[in-house]
mmCIF file of the C-alpha atoms, coordinates in Angstrom:
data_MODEL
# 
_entry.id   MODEL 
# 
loop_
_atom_site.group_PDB 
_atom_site.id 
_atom_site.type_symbol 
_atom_site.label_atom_id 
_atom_site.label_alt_id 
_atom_site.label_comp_id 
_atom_site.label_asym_id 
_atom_site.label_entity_id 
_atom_site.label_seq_id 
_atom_site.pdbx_PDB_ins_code 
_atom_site.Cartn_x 
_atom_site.Cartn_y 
_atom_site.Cartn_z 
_atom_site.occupancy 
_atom_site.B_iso_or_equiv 
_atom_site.pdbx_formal_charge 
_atom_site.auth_seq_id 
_atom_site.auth_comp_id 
_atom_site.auth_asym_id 
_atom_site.auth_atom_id 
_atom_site.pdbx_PDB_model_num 
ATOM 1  C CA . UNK A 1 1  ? 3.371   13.906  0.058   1.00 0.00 ? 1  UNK A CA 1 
ATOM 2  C CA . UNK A 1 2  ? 0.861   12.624  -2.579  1.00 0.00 ? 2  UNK A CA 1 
ATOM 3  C CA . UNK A 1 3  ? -2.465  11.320  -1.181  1.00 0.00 ? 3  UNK A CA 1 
ATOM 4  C CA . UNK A 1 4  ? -2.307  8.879   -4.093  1.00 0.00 ? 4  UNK A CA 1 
ATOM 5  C CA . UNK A 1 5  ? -2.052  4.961   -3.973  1.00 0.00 ? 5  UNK A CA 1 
ATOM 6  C CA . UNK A 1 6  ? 1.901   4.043   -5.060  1.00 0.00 ? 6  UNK A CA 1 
ATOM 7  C CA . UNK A 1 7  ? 2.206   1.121   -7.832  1.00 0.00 ? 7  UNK A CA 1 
ATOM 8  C CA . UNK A 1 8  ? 2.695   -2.262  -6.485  1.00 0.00 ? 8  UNK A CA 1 
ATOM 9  C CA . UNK A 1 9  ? 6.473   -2.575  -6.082  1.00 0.00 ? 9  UNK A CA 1 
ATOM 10 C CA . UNK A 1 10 ? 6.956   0.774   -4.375  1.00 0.00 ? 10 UNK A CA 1 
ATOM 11 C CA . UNK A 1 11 ? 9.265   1.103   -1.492  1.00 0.00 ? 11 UNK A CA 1 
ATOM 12 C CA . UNK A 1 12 ? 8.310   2.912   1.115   1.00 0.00 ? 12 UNK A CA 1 
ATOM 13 C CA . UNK A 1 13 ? 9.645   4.247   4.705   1.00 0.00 ? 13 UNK A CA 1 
ATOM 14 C CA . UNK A 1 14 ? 6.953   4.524   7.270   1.00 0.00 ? 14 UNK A CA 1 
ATOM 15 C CA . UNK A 1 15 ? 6.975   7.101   10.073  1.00 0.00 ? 15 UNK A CA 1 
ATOM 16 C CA . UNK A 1 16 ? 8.493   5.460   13.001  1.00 0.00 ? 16 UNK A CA 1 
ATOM 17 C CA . UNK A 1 17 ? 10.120  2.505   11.026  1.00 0.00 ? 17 UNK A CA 1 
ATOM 18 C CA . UNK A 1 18 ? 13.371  1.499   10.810  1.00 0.00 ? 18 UNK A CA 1 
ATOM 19 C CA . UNK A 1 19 ? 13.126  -1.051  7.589   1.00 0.00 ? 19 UNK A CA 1 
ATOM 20 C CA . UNK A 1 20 ? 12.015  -0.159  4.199   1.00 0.00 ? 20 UNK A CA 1 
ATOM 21 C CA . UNK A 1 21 ? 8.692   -1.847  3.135   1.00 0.00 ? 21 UNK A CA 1 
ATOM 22 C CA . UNK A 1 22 ? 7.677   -2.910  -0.646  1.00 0.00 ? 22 UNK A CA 1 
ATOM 23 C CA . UNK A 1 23 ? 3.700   -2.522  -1.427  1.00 0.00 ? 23 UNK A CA 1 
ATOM 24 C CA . UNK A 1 24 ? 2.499   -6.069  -2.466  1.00 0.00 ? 24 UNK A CA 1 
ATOM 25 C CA . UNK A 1 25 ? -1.507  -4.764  -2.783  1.00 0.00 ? 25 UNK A CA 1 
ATOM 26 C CA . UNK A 1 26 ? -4.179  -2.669  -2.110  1.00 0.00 ? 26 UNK A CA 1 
ATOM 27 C CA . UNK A 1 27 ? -7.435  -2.219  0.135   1.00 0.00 ? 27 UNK A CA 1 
ATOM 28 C CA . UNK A 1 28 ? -6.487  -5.614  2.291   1.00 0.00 ? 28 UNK A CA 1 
ATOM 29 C CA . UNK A 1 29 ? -9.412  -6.612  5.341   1.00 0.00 ? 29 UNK A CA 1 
ATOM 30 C CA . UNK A 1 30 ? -8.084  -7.631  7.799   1.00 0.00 ? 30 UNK A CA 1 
ATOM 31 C CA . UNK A 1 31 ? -9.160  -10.961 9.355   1.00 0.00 ? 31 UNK A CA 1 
ATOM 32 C CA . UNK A 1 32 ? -11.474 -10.581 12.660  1.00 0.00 ? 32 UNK A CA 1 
ATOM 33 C CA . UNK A 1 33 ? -12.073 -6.890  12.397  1.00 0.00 ? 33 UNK A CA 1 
ATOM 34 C CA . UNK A 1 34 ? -13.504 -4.068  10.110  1.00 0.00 ? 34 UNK A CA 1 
ATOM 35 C CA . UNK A 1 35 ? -10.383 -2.162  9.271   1.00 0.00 ? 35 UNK A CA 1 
ATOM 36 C CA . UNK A 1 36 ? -9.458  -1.889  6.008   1.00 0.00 ? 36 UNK A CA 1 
ATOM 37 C CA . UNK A 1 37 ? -5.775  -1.076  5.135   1.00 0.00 ? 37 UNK A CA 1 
ATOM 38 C CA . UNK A 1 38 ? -4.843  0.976   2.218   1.00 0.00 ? 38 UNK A CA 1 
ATOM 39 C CA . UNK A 1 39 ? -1.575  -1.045  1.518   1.00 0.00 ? 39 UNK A CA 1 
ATOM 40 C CA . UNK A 1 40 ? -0.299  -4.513  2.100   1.00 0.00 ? 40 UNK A CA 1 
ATOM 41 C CA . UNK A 1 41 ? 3.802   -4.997  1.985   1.00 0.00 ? 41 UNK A CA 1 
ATOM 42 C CA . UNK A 1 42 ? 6.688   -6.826  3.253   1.00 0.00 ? 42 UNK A CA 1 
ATOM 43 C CA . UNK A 1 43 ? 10.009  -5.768  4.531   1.00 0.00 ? 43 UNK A CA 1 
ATOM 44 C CA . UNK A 1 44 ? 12.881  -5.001  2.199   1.00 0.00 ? 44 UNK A CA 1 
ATOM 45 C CA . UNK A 1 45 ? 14.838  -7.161  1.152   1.00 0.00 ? 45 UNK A CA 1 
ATOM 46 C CA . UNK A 1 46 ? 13.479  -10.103 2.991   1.00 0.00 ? 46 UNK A CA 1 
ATOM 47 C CA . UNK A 1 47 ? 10.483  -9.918  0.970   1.00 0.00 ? 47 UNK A CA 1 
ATOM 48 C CA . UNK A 1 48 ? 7.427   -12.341 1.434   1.00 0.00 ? 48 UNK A CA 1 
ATOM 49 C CA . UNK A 1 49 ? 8.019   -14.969 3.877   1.00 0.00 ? 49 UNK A CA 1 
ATOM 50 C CA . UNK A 1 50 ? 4.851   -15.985 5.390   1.00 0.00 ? 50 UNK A CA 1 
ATOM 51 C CA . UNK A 1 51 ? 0.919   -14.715 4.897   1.00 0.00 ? 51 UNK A CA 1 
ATOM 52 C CA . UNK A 1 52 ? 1.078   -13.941 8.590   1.00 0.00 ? 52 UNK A CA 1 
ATOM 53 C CA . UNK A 1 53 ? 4.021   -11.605 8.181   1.00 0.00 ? 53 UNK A CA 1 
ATOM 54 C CA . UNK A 1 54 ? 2.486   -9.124  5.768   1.00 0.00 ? 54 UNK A CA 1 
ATOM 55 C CA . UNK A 1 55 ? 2.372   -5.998  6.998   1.00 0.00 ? 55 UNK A CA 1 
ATOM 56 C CA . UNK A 1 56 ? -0.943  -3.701  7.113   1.00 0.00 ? 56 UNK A CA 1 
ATOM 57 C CA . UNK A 1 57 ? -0.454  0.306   6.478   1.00 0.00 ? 57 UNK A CA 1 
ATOM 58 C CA . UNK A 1 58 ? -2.500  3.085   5.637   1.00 0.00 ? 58 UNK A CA 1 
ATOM 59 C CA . UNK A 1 59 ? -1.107  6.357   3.714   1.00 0.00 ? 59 UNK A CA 1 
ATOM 60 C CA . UNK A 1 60 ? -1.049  8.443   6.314   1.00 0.00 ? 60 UNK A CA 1 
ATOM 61 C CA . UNK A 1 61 ? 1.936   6.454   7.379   1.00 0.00 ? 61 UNK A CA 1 
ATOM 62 C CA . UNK A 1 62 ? 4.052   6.750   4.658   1.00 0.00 ? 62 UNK A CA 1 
ATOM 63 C CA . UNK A 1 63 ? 7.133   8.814   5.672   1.00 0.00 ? 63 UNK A CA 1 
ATOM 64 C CA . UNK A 1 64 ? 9.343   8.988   2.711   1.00 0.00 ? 64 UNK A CA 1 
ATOM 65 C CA . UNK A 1 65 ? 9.251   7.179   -1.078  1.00 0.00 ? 65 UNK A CA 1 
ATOM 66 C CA . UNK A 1 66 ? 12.562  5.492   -1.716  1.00 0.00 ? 66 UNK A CA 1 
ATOM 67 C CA . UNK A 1 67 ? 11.666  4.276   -4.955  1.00 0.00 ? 67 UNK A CA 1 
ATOM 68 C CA . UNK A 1 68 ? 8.277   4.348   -6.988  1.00 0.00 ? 68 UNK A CA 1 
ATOM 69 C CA . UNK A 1 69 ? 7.110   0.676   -8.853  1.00 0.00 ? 69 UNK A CA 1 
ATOM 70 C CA . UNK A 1 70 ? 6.481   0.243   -12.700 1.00 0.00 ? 70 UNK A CA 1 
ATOM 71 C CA . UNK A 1 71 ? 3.473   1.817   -13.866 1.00 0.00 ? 71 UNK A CA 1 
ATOM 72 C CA . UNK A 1 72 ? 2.138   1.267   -17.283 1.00 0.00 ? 72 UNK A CA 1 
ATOM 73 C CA . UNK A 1 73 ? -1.171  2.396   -18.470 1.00 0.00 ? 73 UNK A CA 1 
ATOM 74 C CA . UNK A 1 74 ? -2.544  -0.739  -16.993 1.00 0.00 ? 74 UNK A CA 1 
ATOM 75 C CA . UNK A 1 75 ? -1.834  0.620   -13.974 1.00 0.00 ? 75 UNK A CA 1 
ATOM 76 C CA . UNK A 1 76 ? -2.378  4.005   -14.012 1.00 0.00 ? 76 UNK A CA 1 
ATOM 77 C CA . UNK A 1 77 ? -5.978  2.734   -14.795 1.00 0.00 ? 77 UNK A CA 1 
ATOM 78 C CA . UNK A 1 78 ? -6.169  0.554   -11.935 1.00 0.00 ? 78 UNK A CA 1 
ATOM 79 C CA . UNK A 1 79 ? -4.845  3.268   -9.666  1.00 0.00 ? 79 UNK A CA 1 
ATOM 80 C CA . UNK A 1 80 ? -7.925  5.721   -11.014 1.00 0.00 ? 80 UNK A CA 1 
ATOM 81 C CA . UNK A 1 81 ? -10.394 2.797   -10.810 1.00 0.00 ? 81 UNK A CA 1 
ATOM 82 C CA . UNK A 1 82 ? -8.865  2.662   -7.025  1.00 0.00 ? 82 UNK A CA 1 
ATOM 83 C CA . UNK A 1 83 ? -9.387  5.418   -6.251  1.00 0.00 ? 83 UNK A CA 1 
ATOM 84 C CA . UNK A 1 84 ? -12.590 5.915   -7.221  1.00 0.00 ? 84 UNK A CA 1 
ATOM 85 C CA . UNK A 1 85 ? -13.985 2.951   -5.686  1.00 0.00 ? 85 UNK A CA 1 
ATOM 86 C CA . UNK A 1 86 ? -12.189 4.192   -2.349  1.00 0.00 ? 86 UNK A CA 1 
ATOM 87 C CA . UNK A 1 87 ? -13.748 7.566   -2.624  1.00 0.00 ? 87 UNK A CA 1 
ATOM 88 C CA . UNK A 1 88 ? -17.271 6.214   -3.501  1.00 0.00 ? 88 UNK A CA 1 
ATOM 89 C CA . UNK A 1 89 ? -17.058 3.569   -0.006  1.00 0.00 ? 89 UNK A CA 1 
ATOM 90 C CA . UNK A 1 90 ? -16.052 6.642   2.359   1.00 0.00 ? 90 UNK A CA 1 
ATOM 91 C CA . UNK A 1 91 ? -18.490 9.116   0.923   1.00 0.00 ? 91 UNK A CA 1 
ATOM 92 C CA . UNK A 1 92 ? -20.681 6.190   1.862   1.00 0.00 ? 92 UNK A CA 1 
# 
């Protein structure tokens, strides 16, 4: 599988899981710690419910694409910017 970020919208199965998840965002800290997550989602079809329901996931997780989200030149921008910026914080 592709090592790239997936447009918002994306569904996604993750190793282990037994309910599809759609990518809501990118690069999300979470609260009281240092991790950084690649992805932020919510469970398909229930979709977003509650802040404290949003699921945290890196790439390495990502088992299967079901379905990939729009992507315009807006966003295949953003995705490049992304990545970038991503590569540029781990090479420190």
């Amino acid at each position: 599988m592709s090592n790239e970020f997936l447009p918002v919208g994306s569904v996604v199965l993750l190793k282990e899981a037994k309910r599809p998840i759609v990518i809501m965002g990118y690069m999300v800290a979470e609260e009281n710690s240092n991790q950084i997550w690649d992805y932020v989602g919510c469970a398909y079809p229930i979709g977003f419910t509650r802040s404290d329901k949003s699921l945290l996931f890196q790439r390495e997780q990502i088992d299967k694409v079901l379905m990939r989200g729009y992507l315009d030149e807006e966003g295949r921008k953003f995705i490049e910017d992304l990545e970038e910026s991503v590569k540029e914080v781990k090479n420190g």
